[in-house]
N, C-alpha and C positions, 0 to 999 in steps of 0.2 A: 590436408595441411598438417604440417607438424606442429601440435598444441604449445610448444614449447618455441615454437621460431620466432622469435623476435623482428615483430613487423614496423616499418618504419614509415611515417607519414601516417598513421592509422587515426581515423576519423570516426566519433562515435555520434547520432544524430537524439537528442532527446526531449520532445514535447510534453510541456506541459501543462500547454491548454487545449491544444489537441492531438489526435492522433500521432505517432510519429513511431519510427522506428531506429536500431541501431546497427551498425556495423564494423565492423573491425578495421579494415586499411583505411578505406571511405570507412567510416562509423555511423552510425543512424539510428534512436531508440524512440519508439513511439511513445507516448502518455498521454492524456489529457488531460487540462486544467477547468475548461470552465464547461466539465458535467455536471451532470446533478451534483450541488454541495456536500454531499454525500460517499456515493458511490467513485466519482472522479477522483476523489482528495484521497481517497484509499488507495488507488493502482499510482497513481500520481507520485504519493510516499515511496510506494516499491521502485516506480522507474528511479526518482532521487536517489535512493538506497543503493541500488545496482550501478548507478555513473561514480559514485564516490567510489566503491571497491572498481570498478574499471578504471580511474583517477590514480590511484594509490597505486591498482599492479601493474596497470600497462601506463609507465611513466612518460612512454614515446610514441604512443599512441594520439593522435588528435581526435580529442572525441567532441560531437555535434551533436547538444543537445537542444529540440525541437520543442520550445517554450515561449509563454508569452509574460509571465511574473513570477518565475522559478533563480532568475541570473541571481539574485542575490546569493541564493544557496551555494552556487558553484565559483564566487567569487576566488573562492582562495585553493582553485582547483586552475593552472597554470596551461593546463593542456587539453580545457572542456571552453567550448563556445557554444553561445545559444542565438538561436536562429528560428521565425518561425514556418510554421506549416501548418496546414491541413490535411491529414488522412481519407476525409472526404472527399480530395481534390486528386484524381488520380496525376495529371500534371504535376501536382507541388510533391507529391509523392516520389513519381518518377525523377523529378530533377534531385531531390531528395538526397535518392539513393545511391543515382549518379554516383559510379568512382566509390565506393562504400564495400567494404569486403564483408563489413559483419552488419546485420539488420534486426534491433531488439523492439518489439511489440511489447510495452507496458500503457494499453491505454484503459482507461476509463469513457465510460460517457456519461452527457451533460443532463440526461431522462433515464430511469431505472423502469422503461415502458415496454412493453412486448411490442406494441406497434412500432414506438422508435429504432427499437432494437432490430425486427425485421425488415426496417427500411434501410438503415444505418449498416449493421453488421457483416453483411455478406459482400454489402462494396468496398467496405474499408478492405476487409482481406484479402479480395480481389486485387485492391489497389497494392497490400504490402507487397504480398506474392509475386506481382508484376512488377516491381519497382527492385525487388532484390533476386531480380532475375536477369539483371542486365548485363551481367559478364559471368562467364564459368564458373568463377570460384566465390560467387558471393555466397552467405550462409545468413540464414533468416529462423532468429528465434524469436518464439511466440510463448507470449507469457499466459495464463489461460487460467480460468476457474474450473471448477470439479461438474458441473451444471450437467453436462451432458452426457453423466453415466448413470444420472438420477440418485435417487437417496438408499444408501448402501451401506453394511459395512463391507469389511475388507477389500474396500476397493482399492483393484488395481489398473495400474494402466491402458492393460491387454485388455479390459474387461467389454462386453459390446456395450455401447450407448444406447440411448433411447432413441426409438423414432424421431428422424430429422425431418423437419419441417419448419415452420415459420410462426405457431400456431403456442408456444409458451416458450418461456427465455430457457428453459433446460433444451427443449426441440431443438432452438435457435443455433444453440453452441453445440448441438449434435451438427445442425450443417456446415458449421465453420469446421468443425472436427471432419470434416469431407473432404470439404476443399484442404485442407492440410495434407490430408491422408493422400488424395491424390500426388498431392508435391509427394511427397513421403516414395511413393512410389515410383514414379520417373525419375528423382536428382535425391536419393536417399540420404547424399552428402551434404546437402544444401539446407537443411531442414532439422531443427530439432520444437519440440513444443515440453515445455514446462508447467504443469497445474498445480494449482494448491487449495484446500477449500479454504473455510473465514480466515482472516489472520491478523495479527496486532503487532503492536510493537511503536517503534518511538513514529511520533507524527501522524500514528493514526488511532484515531480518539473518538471524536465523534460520530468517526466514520464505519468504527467495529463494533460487532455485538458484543464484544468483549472489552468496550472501551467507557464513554463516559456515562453512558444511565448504568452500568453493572462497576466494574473493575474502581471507577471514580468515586460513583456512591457510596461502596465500601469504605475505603480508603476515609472518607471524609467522615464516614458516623465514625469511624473508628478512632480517628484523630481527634474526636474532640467538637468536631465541626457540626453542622444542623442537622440530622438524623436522615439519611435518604437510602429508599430501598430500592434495591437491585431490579433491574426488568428483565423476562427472558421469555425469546417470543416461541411462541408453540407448546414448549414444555418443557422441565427444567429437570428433568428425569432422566432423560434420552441423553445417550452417549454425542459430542459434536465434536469433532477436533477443531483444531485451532491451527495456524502455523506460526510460525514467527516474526516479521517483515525482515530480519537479516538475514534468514536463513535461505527464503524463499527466493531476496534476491543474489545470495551467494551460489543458490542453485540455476539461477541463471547466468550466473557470470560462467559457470563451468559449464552449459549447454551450451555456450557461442567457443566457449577455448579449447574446449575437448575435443579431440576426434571422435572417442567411443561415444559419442552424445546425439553424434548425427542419426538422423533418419528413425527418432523414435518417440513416443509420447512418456514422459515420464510425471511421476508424482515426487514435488521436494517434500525434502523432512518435514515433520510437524511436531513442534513441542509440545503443545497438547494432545493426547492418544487416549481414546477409551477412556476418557472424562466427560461427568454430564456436568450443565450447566451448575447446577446443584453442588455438584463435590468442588467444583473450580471455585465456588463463590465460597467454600467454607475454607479452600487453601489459601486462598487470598486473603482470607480475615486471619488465621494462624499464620502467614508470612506478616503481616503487614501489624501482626501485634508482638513479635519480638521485642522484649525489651523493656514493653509495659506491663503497670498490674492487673492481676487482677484474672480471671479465667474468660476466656474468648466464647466472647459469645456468640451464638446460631444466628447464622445470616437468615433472614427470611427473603423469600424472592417474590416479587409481584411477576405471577404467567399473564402477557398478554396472549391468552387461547385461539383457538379457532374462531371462537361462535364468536367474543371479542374483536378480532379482526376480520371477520365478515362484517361486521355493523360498526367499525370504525372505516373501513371502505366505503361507506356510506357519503363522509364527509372530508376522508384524507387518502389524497390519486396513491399512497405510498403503501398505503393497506390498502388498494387494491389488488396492486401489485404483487403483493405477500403472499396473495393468499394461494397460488399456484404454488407458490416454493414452500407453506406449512410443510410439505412432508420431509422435508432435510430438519426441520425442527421438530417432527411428532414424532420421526424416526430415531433409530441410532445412525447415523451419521461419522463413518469411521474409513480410513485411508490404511494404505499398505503402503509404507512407501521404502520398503527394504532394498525393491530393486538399485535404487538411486545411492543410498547407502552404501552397498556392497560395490556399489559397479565405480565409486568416485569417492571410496571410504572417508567418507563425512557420515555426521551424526548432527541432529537436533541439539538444538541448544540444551540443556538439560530442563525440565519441566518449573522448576523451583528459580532455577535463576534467571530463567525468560519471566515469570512472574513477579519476581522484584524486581527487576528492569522495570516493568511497566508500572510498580507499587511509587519506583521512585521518580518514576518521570510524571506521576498525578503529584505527589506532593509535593513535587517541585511547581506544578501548574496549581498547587492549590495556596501556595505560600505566593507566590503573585499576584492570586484575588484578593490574597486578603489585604494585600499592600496597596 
């Protein structure tokens, strides 16, 4: 397709309580809303994210997004409907997609469980796969975490994964990264997959490691408010990148519209690069003290460590969970994501102003509490 052709009737599909996905003429984007309060409310933000820049550029577009308490967000979007679905349900899938030229995967889920995941994971992709395969020119992007090339730096997208199997959530996303790759292979044109590792930004809070026990807590001793220190799990030393949540879904708005996007795994920009949790917490107390007196003072960070989150598994399912992913936190933990860059000449938000973005969208939540 010509990335530029102005498609008429174009239908976008966007869940977000459950799985769902998006497409271009027929439109279709998957999210989920009622995963873990946690992990869903995070991809959930990216899918929102990604239908309002689909809203705004393609004005002729009908886009269908697949949600069950999201309508209000897209109220004042003329050309987005919400409708629900299941990704579990290959049926509601396939009807779904039905007639849908472009097919976006932002979903979360409702358990952050290795078991859930391997019982869950492989059918839902199964089912996207199937469902945006029902006419020639459908094209099916998949929004994806960094999980399955393990804890790196300069990783890039070429790079091999881990051992796929069913057996930890990294493995997990090595076997969806399979089944992709096979599509990838047969309809090279039908397929793009977009990763990014942790990320933040507006509407996701309690849901990022970079959000309300760090980014918030700051913000609030700094203001004046009841003194609370920062958490950072693994190690606060270790390089992690971050991305942005606009960037990442800007980065997928050009994997479903670009040509050059088909048939490849790429990694979006990341505002945060080659920062450890540590330097991030001391730029955010000098961002967020402009303008006040007085000399900025040393963030201190509470590490919840390993041996910590081994005996807090004990009594909370969420550390147990953690504790196969410590090594993306005791490592350096770092992205290349030039390819993307150069190939669709976008850049990262700049490091400083994605920062205050998020500086002001806490004090704007914290000027609420206090009302």
């Amino acid at each position: 397709k010509n990335s530029a052709h102005k498609k008429e009737n174009t239908q976008t599909l966007i869940p977000t309580n459950k799985p769902i996905n998006t497409q271009t003429k027929n439109h279709a984007s998957f999210h989920t809303q009622e995963q873990q309060q946690e992990s869903h409310r995070l991809w959930q933000q990216l899918g929102t994210h990604l239908i309002g820049i689909l809203s705004e550029k393609q004005p002729d577009w009908i886009i269908t997004a697949v949600a069950r308490s999201a309508a209000d967000k897209f109220k004042d979007m003329p050309n987005v409907e919400v409708v629900p679905g299941d990704a579990t349900d290959k049926s509601s899938v396939m009807e779904l997609c039905k007639d849908k030229e472009l097919v976006y995967c932002c979903i979360g889920f409702p358990k952050y469980e290795r078991k859930y995941w391997a019982e869950t994971w492989p059918k839902v992709v199964d089912n996207l796969l199937a469902g945006s395969s029902q006419q020639p020119e459908q094209k099916f992007v998949f929004c994806d975490n960094l999980y399955a090339y393990g804890a790196k730096t300069d990783m890039k997208p070429t790079d091999e994964p881990v051992e796929a199997n069913l057996e930890s959530k990294p493995a997990i996303r090595a076997v969806l990264r399979q089944k992709l790759q096979q599509r990838m292979k047969s309809h090279p044109q039908s397929i793009s997959v977009v990763g990014g590792a942790d990320f933040f930004g507006d509407g996701v809070t309690e849901t990022s490691f970079m959000g309300d026990t760090f980014t918030k807590a700051i913000v609030k001793t700094i203001d004046g408010g009841k003194k609370s220190t920062p958490l950072a799990l693994g190690s606060a030393s270790k390089i992690h990148d971050f991305c942005y949540v606009p960037d990442f879904a800007n980065a997928l708005y050009l994997a479903g519209t670009e040509y050059k996007a088909s048939g490849k795994f790429w990694i979006c920009p990341h505002s945060v690069h080659n920062k450890s949790l540590n330097e991030i917490a001391q730029d955010i107390a000098k961002f967020a003290s402009v303008g006040k007196d007085g000399p900025v003072k040393k963030v201190k960070i509470f590490v919840v460590g390993p041996k910590l989150v081994k005996f807090l598994g004990i009594f909370m399912s969420f550390m147990r969970e953690m504790k196969e992913m410590l090594p993306f936190w005791t490592n350096d933990y770092a992205v290349d994501a030039s390819g993307f860059c150069k190939t669709f000449d976008v850049e990262a938000t700049p490091y400083e102003e994605a920062l205050q973005g998020y500086i002001t969208l806490y004090r704007a939540e914290l000027a609420k509490e206090k009302k």
